[in-house]
C-alpha positions as CSV (number, residue, x, y, z in Angstrom):
1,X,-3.7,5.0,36.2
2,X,-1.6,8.4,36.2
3,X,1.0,8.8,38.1
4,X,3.3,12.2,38.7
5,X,7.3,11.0,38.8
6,X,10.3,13.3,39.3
7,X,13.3,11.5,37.2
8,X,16.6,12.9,38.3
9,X,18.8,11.5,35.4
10,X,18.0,10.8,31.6
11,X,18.4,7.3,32.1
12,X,15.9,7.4,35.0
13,X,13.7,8.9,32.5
14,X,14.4,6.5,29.9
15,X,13.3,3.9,32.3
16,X,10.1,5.7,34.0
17,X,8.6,6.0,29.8
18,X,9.3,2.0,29.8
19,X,7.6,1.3,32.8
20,X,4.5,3.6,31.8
21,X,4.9,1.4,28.7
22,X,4.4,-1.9,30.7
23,X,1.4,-0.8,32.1
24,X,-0.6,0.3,28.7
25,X,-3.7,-1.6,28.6
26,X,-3.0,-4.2,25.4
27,X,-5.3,-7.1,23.8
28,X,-4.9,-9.7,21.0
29,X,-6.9,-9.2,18.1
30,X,-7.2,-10.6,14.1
31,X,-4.8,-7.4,13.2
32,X,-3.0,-7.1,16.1
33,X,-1.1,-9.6,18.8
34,X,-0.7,-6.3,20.7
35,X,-3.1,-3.5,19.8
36,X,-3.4,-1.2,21.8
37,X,-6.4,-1.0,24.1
38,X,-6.0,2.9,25.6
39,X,-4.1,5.9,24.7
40,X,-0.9,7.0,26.7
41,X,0.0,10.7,27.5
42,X,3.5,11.2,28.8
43,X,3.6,15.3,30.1
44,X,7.4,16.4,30.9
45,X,7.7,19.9,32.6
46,X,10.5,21.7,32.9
47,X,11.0,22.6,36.6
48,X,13.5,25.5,35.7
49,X,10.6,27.5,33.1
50,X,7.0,27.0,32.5
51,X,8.0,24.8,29.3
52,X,5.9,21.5,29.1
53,X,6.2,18.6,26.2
54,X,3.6,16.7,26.0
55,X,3.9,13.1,24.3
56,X,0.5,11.5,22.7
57,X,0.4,7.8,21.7
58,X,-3.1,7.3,20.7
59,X,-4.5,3.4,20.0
60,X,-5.6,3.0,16.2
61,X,-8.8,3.7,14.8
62,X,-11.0,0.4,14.5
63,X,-13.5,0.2,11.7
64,X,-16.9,-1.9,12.5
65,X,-15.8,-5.0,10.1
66,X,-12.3,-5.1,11.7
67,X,-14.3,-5.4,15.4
68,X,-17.4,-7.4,14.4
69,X,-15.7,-10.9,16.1
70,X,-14.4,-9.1,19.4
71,X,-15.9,-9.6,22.1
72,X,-18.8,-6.7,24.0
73,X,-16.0,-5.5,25.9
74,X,-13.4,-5.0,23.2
75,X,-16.3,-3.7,21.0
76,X,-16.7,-1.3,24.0
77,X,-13.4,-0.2,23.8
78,X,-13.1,0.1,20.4
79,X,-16.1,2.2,20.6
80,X,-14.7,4.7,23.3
81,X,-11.2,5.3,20.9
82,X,-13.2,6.3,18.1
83,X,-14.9,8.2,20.0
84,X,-12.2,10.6,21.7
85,X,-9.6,10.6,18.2
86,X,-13.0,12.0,17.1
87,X,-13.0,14.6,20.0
88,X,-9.2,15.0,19.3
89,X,-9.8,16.0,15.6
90,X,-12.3,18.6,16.6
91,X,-10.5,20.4,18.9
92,X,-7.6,20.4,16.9
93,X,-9.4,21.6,13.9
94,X,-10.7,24.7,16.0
95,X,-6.6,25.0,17.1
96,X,-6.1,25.2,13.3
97,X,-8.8,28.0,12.9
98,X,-9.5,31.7,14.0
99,X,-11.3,31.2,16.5
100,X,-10.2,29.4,20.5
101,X,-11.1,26.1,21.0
102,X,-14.1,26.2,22.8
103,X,-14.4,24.9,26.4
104,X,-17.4,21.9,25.4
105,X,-15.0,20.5,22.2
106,X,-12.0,19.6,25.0
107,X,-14.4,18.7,27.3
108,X,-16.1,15.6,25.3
109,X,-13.6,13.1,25.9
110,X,-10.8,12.5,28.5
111,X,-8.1,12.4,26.4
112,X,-8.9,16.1,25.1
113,X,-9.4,17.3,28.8
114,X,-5.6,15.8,29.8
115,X,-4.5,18.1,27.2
116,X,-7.0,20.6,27.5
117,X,-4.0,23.1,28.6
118,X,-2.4,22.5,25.4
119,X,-5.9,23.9,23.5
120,X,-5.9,26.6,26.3
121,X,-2.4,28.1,25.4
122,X,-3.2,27.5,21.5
123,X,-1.2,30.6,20.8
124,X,2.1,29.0,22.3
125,X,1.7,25.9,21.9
126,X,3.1,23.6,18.3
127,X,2.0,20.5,16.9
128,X,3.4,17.8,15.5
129,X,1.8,14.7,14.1
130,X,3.6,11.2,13.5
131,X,2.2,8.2,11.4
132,X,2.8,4.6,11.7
133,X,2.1,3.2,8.6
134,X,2.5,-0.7,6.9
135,X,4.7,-1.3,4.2
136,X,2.4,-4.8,3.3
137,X,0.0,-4.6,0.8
138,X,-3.2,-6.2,3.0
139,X,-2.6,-3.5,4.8
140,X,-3.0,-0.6,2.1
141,X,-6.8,0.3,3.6
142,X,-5.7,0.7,7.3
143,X,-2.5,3.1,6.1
144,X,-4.8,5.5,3.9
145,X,-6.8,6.2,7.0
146,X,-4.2,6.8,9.1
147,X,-2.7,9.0,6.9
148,X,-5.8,10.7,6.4
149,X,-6.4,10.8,10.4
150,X,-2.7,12.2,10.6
151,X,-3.4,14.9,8.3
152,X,-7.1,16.1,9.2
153,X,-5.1,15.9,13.1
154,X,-2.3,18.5,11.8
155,X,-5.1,20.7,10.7
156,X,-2.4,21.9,7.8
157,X,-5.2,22.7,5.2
158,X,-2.8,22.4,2.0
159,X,-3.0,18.3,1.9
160,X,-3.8,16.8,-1.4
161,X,-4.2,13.5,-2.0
162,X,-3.2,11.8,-5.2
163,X,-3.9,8.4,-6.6
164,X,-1.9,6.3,-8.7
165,X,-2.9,2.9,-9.5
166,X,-0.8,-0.4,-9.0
167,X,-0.6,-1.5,-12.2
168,X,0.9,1.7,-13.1
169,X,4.3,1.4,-11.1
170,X,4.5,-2.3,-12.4
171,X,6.7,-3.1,-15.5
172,X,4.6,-4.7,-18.4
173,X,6.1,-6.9,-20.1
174,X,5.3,-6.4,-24.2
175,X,2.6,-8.3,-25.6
176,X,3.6,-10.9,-27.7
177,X,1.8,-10.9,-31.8
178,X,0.2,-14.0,-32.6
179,X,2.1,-15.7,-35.3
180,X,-1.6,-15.4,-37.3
181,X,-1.8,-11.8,-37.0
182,X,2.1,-11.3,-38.4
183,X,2.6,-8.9,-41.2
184,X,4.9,-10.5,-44.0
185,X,7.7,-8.7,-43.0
186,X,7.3,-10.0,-39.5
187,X,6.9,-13.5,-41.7
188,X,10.2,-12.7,-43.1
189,X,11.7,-11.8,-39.6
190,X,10.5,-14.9,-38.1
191,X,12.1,-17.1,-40.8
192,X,15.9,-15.0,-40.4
193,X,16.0,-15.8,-37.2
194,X,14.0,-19.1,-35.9
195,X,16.5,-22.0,-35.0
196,X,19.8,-19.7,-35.6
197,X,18.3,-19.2,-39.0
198,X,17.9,-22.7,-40.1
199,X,14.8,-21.4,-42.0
200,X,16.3,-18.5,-43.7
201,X,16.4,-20.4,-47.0
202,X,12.4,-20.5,-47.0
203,X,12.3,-16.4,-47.4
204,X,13.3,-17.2,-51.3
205,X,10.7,-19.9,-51.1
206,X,7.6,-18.5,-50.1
207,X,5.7,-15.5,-52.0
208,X,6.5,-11.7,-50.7
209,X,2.9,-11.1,-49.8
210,X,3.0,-14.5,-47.4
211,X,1.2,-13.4,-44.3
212,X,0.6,-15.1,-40.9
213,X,-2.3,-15.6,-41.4
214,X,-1.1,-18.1,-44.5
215,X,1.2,-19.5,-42.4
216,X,-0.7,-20.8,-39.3
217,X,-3.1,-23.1,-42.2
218,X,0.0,-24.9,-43.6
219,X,-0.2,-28.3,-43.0
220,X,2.6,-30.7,-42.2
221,X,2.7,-32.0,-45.5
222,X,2.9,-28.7,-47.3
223,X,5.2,-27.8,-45.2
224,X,7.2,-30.7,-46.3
225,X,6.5,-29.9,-49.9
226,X,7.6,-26.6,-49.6
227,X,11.0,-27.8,-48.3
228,X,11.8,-29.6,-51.3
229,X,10.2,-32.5,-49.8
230,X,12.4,-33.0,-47.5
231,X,10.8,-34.8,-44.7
232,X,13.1,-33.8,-41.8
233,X,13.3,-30.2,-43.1
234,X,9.9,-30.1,-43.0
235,X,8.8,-31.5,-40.3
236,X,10.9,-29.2,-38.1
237,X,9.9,-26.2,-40.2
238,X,6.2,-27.4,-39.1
239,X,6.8,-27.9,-35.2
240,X,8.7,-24.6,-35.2
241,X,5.8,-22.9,-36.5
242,X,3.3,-24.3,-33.9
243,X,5.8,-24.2,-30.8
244,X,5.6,-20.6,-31.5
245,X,1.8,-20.5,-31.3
246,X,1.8,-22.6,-28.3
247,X,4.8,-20.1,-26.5
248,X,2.3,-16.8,-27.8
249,X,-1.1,-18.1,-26.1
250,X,0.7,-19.7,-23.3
251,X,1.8,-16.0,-22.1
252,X,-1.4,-14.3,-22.6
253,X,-3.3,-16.8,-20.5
254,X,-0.4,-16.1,-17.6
């Protein structure tokens, strides 16, 4: 419940906001191991002038898949939030406007009556809105609508909201040519510089229009032919080739 407290020191204050703290109404849930179950309103007059600060933590927003597994009372709850954030908005978007806040918009909840002096003295009063948001991606749905909730409750007007996908801010990494689709220059590049160059010497060897394409059909034993018959030359000219393929298709399918 509320309760009216005259601190005489800071650190008395300090520990009168810990002890309201305490007694906030709290509940385990899926999202949460403490989420809040109630909204706490901290108002600190100054005795010396008719200044007044008034501190706001409201309990989250729950959508209806986050709360279908609670139980009829935390469903209730739930319920009862939405409901007066809702009545928050409203009278803060008539704050925002030309016209006063109107007596029945404060009135629909009783978090909007506790600060129905606030809406009263709209002319002198200033607003400021803080967001908690998650840094974790599983989390990306829940921060969207609080940032959305924090800016329709700041009643600014000039938000805008931009989207920018994922896989945009991610570095790709360059798709790698499969050795059949090389051009012969790439041919000629691949030769230069496989094995520290221990192909080079097939460059002279093979025709200038040798594409990959031509490549990928040699067989081991042209290969060998084409190495002078040499059976070692060949044969490592051959598994070259096809470690290449296998390194090519093993990146596209990761």
């Amino acid at each position: 419940g509320a309760a009216e407290l005259y601190p005489k020191s800071a650190q008395e204050l300090s520990s009168l906001l810990e002890m309201a703290q305490s007694r906030r109404a709290t509940s385990a849930t899926d999202a949460n191991s403490v989420s809040s179950r109630s909204h706490a309103v901290c108002m600190l007059k100054l005795c010396h002038s008719d200044g007044q600060l008034m501190l706001v933590d409201c309990a989250g927003t729950e959508r209806k898949k986050d709360s279908m597994w609670h139980s009829k009372e935390r469903q209730q709850e739930g319920a009862e939030i939405n409901a007066s954030l809702h009545a928050l908005k409203e009278c803060i978007r008539y704050l925002t406007g030309p016209k006063k806040v109107p007596s029945h918009a404060y009135r629909a909840s009783s978090l909007t009556k506790i600060l129905a002096e606030a809406f009263i003295r709209a002319s002198t009063a200033r607003l400021a809105v803080v967001c908690t948001a998650s840094p974790c991606a599983t989390d990306t749905e829940h921060t969207i609508s609080t940032l959305r909730m924090g800016m329709a409750l700041s009643g600014a007007g000039n938000e805008r909201e931009e989207k920018q996908l994922l896989s945009d801010l991610i570095k790709k990494k360059p798709r790698l040519v499969h050795p059949k689709q090389w051009t012969s220059e790439q041919v000629i590049d691949w030769l230069m510089t496989a094995n520290d160059g221990q192909l080079s010497y097939l460059v002279d060897v093979l025709p200038s229009n040798f594409t990959g394409q031509m490549l990928v059909r040699l067989t081991e034993n042209r290969c060998v032919q084409l190495c002078n018959n040499n059976q070692r030359r060949g044969r490592e000219f051959f598994d070259l080739l096809h470690q290449e393929i296998q390194r090519v298709e093993h990146s596209r399918k990761n």
